[in-house]
C-alpha positions in Angstrom: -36.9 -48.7 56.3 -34.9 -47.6 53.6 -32.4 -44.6 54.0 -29.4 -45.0 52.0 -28.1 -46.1 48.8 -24.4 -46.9 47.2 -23.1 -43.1 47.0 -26.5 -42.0 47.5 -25.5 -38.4 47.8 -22.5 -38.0 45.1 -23.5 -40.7 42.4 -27.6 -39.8 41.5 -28.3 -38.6 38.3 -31.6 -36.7 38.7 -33.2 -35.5 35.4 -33.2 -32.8 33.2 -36.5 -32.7 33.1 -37.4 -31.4 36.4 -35.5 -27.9 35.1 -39.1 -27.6 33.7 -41.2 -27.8 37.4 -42.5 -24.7 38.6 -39.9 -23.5 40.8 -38.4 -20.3 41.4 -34.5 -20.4 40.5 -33.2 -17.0 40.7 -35.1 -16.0 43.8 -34.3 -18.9 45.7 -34.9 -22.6 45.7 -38.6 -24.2 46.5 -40.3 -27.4 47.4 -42.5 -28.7 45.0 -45.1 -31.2 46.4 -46.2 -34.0 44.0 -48.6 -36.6 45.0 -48.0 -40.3 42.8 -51.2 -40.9 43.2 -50.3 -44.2 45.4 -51.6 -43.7 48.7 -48.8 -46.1 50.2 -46.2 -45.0 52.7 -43.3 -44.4 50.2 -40.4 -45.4 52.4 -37.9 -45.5 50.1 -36.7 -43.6 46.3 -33.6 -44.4 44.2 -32.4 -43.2 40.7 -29.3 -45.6 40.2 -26.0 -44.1 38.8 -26.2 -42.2 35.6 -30.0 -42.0 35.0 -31.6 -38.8 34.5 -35.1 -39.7 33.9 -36.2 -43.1 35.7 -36.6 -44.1 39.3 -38.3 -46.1 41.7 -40.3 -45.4 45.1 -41.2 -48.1 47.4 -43.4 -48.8 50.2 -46.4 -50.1 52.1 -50.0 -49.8 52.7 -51.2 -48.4 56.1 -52.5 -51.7 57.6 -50.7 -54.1 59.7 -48.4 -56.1 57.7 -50.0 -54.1 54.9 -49.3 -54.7 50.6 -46.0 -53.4 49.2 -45.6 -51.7 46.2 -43.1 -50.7 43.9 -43.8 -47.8 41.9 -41.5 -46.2 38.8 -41.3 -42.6 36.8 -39.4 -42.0 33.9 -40.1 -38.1 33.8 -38.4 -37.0 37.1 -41.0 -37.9 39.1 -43.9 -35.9 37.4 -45.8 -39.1 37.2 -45.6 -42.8 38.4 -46.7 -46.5 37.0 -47.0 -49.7 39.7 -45.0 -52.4 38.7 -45.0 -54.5 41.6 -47.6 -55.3 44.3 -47.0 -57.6 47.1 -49.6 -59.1 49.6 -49.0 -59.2 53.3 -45.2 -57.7 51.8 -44.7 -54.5 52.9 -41.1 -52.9 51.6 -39.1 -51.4 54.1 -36.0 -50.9 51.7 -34.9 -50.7 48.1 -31.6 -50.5 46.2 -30.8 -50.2 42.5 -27.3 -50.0 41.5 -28.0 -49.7 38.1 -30.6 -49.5 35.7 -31.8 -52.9 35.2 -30.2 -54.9 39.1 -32.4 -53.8 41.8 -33.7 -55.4 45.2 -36.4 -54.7 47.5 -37.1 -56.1 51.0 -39.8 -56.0 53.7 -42.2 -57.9 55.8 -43.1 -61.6 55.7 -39.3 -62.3 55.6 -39.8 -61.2 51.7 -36.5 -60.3 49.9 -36.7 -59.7 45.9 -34.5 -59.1 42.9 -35.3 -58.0 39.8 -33.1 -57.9 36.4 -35.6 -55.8 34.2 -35.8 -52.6 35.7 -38.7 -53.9 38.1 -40.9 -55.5 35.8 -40.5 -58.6 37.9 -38.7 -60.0 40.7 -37.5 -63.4 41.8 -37.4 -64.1 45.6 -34.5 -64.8 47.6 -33.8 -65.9 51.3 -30.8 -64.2 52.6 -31.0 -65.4 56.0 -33.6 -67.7 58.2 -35.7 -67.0 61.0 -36.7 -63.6 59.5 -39.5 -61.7 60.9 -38.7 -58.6 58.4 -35.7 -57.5 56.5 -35.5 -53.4 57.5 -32.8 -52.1 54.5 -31.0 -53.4 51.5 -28.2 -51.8 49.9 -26.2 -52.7 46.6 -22.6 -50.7 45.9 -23.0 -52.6 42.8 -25.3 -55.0 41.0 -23.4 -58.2 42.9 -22.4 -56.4 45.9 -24.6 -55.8 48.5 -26.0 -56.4 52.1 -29.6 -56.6 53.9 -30.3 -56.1 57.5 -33.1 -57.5 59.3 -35.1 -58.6 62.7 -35.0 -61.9 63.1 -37.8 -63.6 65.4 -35.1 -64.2 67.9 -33.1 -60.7 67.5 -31.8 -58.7 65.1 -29.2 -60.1 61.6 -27.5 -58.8 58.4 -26.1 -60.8 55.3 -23.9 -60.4 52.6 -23.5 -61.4 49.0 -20.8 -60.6 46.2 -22.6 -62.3 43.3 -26.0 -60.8 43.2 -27.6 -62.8 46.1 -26.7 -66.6 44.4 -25.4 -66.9 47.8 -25.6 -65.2 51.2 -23.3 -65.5 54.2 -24.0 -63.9 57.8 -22.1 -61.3 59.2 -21.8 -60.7 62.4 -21.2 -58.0 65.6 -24.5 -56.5 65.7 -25.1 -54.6 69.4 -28.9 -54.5 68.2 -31.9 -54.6 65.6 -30.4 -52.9 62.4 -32.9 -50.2 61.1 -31.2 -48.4 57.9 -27.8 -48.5 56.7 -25.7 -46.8 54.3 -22.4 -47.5 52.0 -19.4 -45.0 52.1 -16.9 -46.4 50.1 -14.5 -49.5 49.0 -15.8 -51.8 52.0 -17.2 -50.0 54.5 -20.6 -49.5 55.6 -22.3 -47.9 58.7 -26.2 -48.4 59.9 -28.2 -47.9 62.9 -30.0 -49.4 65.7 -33.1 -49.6 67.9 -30.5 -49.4 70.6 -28.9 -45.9 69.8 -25.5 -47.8 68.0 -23.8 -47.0 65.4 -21.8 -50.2 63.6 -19.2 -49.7 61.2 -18.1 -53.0 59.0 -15.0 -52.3 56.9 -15.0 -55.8 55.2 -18.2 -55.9 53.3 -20.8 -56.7 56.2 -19.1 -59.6 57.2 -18.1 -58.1 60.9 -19.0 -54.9 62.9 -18.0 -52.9 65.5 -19.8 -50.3 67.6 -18.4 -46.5 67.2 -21.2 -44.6 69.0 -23.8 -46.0 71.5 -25.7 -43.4 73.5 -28.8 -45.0 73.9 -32.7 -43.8 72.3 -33.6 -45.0 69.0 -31.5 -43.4 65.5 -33.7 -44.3 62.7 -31.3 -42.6 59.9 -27.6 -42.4 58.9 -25.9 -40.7 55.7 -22.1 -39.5 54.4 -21.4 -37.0 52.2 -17.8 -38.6 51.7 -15.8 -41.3 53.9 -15.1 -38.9 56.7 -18.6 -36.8 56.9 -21.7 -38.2 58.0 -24.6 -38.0 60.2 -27.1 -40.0 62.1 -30.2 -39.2 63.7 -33.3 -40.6 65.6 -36.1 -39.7 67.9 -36.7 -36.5 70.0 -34.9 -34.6 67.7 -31.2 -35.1 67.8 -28.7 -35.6 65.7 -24.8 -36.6 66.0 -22.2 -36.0 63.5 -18.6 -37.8 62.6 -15.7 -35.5 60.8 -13.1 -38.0 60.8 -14.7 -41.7 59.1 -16.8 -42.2 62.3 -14.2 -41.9 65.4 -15.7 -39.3 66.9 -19.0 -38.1 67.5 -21.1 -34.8 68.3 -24.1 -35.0 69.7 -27.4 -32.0 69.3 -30.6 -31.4 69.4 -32.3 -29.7 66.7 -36.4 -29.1 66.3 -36.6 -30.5 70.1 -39.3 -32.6 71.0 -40.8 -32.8 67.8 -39.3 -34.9 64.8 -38.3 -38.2 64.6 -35.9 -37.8 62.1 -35.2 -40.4 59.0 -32.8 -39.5 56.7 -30.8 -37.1 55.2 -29.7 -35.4 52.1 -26.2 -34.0 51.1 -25.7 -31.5 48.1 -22.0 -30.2 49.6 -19.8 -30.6 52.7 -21.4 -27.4 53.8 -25.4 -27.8 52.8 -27.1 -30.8 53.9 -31.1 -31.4 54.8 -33.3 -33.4 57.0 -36.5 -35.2 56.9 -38.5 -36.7 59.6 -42.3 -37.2 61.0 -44.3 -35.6 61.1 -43.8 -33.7 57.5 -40.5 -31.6 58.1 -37.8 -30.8 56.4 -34.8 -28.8 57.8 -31.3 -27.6 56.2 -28.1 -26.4 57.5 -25.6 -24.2 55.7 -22.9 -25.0 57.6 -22.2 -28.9 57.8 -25.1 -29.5 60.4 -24.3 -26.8 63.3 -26.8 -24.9 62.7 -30.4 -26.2 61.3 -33.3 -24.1 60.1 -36.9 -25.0 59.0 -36.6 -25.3 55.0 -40.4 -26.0 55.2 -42.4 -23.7 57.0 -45.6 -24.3 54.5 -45.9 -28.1 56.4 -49.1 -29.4 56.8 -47.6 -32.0 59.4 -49.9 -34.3 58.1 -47.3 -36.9 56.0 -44.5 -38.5 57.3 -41.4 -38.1 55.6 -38.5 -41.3 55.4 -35.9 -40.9 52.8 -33.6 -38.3 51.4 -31.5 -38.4 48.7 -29.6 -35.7 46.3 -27.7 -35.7 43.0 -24.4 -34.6 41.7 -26.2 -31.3 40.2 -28.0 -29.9 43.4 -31.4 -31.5 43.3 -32.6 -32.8 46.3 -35.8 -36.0 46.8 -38.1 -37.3 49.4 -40.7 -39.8 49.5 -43.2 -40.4 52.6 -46.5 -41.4 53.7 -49.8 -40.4 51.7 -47.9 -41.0 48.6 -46.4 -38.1 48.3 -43.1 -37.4 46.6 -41.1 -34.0 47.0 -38.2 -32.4 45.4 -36.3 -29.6 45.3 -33.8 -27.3 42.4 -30.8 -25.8 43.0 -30.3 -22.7 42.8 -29.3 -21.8 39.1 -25.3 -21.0 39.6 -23.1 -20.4 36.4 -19.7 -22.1 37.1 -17.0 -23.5 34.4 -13.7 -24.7 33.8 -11.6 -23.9 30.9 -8.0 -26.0 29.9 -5.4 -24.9 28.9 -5.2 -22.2 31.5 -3.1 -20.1 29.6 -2.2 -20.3 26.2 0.6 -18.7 23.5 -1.1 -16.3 20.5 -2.9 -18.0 18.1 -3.9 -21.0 20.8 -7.3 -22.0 21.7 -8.7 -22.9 24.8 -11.8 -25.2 25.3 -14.7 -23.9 27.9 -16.7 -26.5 29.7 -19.9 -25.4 31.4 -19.5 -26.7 35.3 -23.0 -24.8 36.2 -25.8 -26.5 38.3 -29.5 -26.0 38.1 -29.7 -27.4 34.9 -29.7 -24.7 32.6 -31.2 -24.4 29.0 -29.4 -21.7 27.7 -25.7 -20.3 27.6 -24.7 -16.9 26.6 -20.2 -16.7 26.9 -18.7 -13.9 25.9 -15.2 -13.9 25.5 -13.1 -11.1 25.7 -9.9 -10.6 23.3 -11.2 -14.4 22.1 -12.6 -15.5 18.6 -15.5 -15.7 18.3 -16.0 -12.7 21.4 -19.6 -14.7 21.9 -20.9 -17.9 21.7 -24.6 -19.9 22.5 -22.2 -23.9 23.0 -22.3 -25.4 26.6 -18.9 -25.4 25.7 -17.2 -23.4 22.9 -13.4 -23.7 21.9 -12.2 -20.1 22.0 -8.7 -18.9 20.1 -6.7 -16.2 21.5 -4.7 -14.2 18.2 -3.2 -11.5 20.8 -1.1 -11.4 24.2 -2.9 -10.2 26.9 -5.4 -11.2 29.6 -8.5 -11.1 29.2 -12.7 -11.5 30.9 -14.7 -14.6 30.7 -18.4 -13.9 31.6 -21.1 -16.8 31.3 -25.1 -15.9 31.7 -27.3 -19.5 31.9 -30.5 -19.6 32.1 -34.0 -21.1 31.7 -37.9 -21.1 32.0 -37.3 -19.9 35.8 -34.5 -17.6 35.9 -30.6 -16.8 34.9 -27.7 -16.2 36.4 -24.0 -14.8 35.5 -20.6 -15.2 36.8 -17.6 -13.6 35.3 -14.1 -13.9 36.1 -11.7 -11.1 35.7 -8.1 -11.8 33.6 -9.2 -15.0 33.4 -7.3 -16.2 30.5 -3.3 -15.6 30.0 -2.3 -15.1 26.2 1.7 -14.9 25.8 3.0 -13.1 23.2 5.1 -15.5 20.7 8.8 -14.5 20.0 9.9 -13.0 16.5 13.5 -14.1 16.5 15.7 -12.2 14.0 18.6 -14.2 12.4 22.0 -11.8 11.8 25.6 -13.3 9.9 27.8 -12.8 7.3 26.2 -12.8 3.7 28.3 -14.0 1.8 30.8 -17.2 2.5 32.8 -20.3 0.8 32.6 -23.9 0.9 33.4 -25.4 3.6 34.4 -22.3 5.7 32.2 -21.8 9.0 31.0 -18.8 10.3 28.6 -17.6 13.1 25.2 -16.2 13.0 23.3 -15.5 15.9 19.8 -14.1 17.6 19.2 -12.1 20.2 19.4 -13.7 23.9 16.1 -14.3 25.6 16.5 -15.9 29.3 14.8 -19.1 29.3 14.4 -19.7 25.3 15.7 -22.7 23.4 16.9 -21.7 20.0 16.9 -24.9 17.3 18.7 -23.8 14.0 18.3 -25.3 10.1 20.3 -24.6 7.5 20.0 -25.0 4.0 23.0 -26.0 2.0 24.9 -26.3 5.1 25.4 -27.6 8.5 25.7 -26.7 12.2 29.1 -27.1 14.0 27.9 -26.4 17.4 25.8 -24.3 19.1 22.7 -25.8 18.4 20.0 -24.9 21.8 21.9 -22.0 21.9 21.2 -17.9 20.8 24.7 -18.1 18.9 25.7 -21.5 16.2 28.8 -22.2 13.8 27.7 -23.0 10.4 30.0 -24.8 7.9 28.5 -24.4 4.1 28.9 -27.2 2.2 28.2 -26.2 -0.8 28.1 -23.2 -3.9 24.3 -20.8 -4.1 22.5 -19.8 -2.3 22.6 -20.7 1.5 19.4 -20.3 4.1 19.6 -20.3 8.2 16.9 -19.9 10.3 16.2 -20.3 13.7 12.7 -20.9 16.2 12.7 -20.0 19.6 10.8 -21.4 22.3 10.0 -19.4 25.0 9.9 -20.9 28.7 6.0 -20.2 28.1 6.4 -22.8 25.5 5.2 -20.1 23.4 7.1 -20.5 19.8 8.2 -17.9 17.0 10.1 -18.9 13.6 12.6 -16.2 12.0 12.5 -15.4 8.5 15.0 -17.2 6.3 18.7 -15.5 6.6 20.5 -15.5 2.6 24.2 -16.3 2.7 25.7 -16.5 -0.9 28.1 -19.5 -1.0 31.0 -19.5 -3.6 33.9 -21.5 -4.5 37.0 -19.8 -3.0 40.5 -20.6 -4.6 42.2 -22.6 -1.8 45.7 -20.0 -2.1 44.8 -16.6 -3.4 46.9 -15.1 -5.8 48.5 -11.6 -4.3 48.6 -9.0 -6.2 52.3 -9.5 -7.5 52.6 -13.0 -8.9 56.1 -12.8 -8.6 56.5 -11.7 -5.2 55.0 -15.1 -3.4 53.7 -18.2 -3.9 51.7 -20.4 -1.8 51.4 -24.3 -1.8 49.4 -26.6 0.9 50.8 -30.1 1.1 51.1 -33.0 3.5 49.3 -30.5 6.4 51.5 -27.8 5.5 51.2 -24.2 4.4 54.3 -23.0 2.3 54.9 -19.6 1.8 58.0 -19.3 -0.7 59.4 -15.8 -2.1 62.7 -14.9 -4.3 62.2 -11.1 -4.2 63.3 -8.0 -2.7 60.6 -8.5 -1.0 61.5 -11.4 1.4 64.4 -9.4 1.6 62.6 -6.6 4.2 60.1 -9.0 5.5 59.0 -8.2 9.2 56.5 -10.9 10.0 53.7 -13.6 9.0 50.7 -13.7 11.1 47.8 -15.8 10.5 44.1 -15.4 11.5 41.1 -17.4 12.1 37.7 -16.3 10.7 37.2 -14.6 14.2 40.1 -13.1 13.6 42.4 -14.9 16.4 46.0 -15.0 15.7 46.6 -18.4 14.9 50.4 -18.5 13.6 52.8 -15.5 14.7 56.0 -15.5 12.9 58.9 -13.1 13.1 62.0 -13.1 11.0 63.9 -10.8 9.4 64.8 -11.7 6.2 68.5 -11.3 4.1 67.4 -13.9 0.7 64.5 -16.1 -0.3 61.9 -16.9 1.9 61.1 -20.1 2.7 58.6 -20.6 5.3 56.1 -23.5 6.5 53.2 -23.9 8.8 51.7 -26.7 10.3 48.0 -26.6 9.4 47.1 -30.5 10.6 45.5 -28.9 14.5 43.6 -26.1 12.1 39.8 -26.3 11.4 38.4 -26.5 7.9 37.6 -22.7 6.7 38.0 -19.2 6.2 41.8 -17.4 7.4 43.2 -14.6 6.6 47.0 -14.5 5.9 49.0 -11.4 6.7 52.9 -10.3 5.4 54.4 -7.1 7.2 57.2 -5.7 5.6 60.0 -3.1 7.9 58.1 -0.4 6.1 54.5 -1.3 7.7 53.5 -2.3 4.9 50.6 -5.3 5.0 49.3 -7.3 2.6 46.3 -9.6 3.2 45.4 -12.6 1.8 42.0 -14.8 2.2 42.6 -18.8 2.1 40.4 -21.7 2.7 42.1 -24.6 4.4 
């Protein structure tokens, strides 16, 4: 009685290989019909987590308390090998949570476990007085319940070490037929009596969330708040919100019982009941149509099941197995999503259908085309720019492009602008132009930055004689990155006091923190004033004094900076003479 796996419908890996069957991709997605050559009542498929290839079906033979069977493929389904075969031990359900664990259970109280893929199983006894276990289902190799008719009513058991030990839980409202896992703890399943039971502790207790009376034979989530249930005469109820609610309708009226059901979105989801039908709805399950009008009604069908990639399973009576392909749809992602000139960006193919083939073709990329599932792509210009990708194999192909897709930002080219030539130790200022939301980081060679540093505009002091290099990188708020060519300063060795042009006129001397400016000629004798000025040119020292003998003047240089001044003597005349000084 087998419905529902651990993340039946999100964590199936169905194979590549079934991109080979004979289905029609670009048109519009098929049913292909594949008899296994087993003419057991299948009631139960699984493809545990991250297999592509190998599966198992399960079931029973048509008599009373008829044989089981366990049955695997390792090509999609294409063909299948008997593994197990039980007398009087019909299966009802099957679970394998990975590729080796699995468990099957079924009439004659008989509950097995296997640790070889299925090549043999051990018995165990879950619970007492059984008259048939109906479902088993595994979230992981140790973690799992089974729910069963006992000869005196209806049970379920759990286990969290692979069935060493069992414990009963408890809260059933009637005989469990199928059940389902969602997520962390919870579970949901189904009863003879139209219930549906919620456990949120691993199986150990249940409450009722829906009872409307009938039989529901089948229950499935897409994720922990979707999911549906279903039983006879057609009707279906549906949850939104993890099971609170419910919302009851009848689809295919008076005909199906329905089993199970099959997610591949939140949107598209299918149904399977008996006699051989197979709806789908487009719109979360509002609104059903037949998805298989060429029915024979001749098979019953009892579980669904889909993978991550679109492709959708069902196994039923007759021994017949059917599947279906997605339709091919070109989809990727692509990180970063927007790069600076010269970055690359890496493409990762996202499409479903399981292509063959990719054809990219990137516009203002290098290379403009490539044949990877996913090529790493550089960007050498600004701009944006198309991304189209064609996939396709033995059935069809399909394209989707995306318009200015990709963002290339153009990278800065800072420019560095300053005085040429210098001395030791003096400091000076270059600078860049201003760009709102840049950070600027300087170097210098043969020098040093004062301050400034982050900013468009710095204060270098040269430390020593040659040639002297600044230059500066900018990063944009883009994070986008340009470096500046180097800037040539020539550094000399400048005479702390200048000589002026008449020796004899004045004399300089720097001592103890002082500037002295002395003078014995004519000269001092018509002075007007001393001013003297940073390398900014700020007036640093204003003196005024007019002068009748010798000049003897000094200024107090201890609050001054290390550098470049200039020094300039008026005379009453207007006449100015300028000297440069390094302090």
């Amino acid at each position: 009685m087998k419905i529902n796996k651990p993340m039946k419908t999100k964590h199936f890996f169905i194979l590549a290989a079934l991109c080979l069957m004979q289905l029609n991709f670009a048109m519009g997605q098929t049913w292909q019909k594949i008899n296994t050559e087993f003419n057991y009542i299948l009631r139960g498929i699984e493809f545990p987590q991250g297999q592509s290839q190998t599966g198992w079906a399960a079931g029973e033979s048509l008599t009373y308390m008829g044989d089981g069977i366990v049955i695997k493929t390792t090509d999609g389904g294409n063909s299948w090998t008997q593994l197990w075969l039980g007398i009087d031990q019909g299966i009802e359900g099957i679970s394998f949570p990975d590729y080796n664990t699995g468990y099957i259970c079924g009439w004659s109280a008989y509950f097995g476990k296997t640790t070889n893929g299925g090549q043999t199983f051990t018995q165990q006894s879950p619970g007492t007085d059984i008259y048939f276990y109906t479902d088993v289902v595994f979230k992981s190799p140790t973690q799992g319940i089974v729910t069963a008719q006992t000869n005196s009513g209806a049970g379920v058991y759990y286990t969290s070490n692979g069935g060493a030990t069992w414990q009963a839980g408890s809260g059933l409202a009637a005989i469990p037929y199928k059940a389902c896992y969602v997520s962390d703890n919870t579970y949901f399943l189904v009863t003879n009596g139209g219930h549906i039971q919620k456990s949120i502790n691993g199986g150990q207790t249940w409450t009722t969330v829906y009872a409307a009376g009938g039989l529901l034979l089948g229950i499935d989530f897409y994720n922990p708040q979707i999911g549906i249930a279903a039983g006879e005469d057609g009707r279906i109820v549906k949850t939104y919100d993890g099971g609170q609610t419910w919302q009851q309708q009848v689809i295919a009226s008076g005909q199906p019982l329905w089993h199970d059901f099959a997610w591949t979105s939140a949107n598209d989801v299918y149904a399977c009941g008996t006699p051989e039908v197979i709806f789908k709805s487009n719109d979360g399950g509002n609104v059903w149509v037949d998805d298989y009008p060429q029915s024979t009604y001749n098979p019953a069908l009892y579980e669904a099941l889909s993978t991550n990639d679109g492709f959708v399973y069902i196994c039923g009576s007759q021994g017949w197995f059917y599947r279906k392909a997605p339709q091919l749809t070109a989809s990727f992602t692509f990180s970063p999503s927007a790069t600076c000139q010269g970055g690359s960006i890496q493409f990762t193919d996202q499409s479903i259908g399981n292509p063959t083939n990719w054809s990219w073709t990137f516009e203002g990329g290098v290379p403009t085309t490539s044949n990877l599932q996913n090529p790493v792509v550089e960007y050498p210009d600004p701009g944006l720019f198309d991304v189209s990708l064609t996939i396709s194999n033995a059935n069809g192909s399909h394209t989707t492009t995306l318009t200015d897709a990709v963002q290339v930002f153009e990278n800065p080219t800072p420019m560095v602008s300053g005085p040429s030539e210098a001395c030791v130790n003096e400091v000076v200022t270059y600078a860049t132009s201003f760009n709102a939301g840049s950070i600027y980081q300087w170097e210098v060679t043969g020098g040093m930055v004062n301050s400034g540093q982050g900013s468009q505009q710095v204060e270098v002091q040269w430390a020593m004689a040659g040639s002297g290099e600044v230059r500066v990188t900018e990063t944009t708020g883009n994070d986008c990155e340009g470096v500046s060519e180097a800037f040539t300063t020539q550094v000399s060795v400048c005479s702390g006091l200048p000589t002026p042009e008449n020796d004899a006129q004045f004399r300089f001397r720097v001592q103890s923190g002082s500037l002295f400016i002395t003078s014995s000629s004519e000269l001092a004798k018509t002075l007007h004033s001393i001013n003297l000025y940073n390398a900014k040119g700020q007036l640093v020292y204003d003196f005024v004094k007019p002068m009748d003998g010798e000049l003897h003047e000094q200024f107090c240089i201890t609050n001054l900076k290390p550098g470049f001044y200039v020094l300039a003597i008026t005379q009453q005349d207007g006449i100015i003479t300028t000297y440069k000084i390094i302090i």
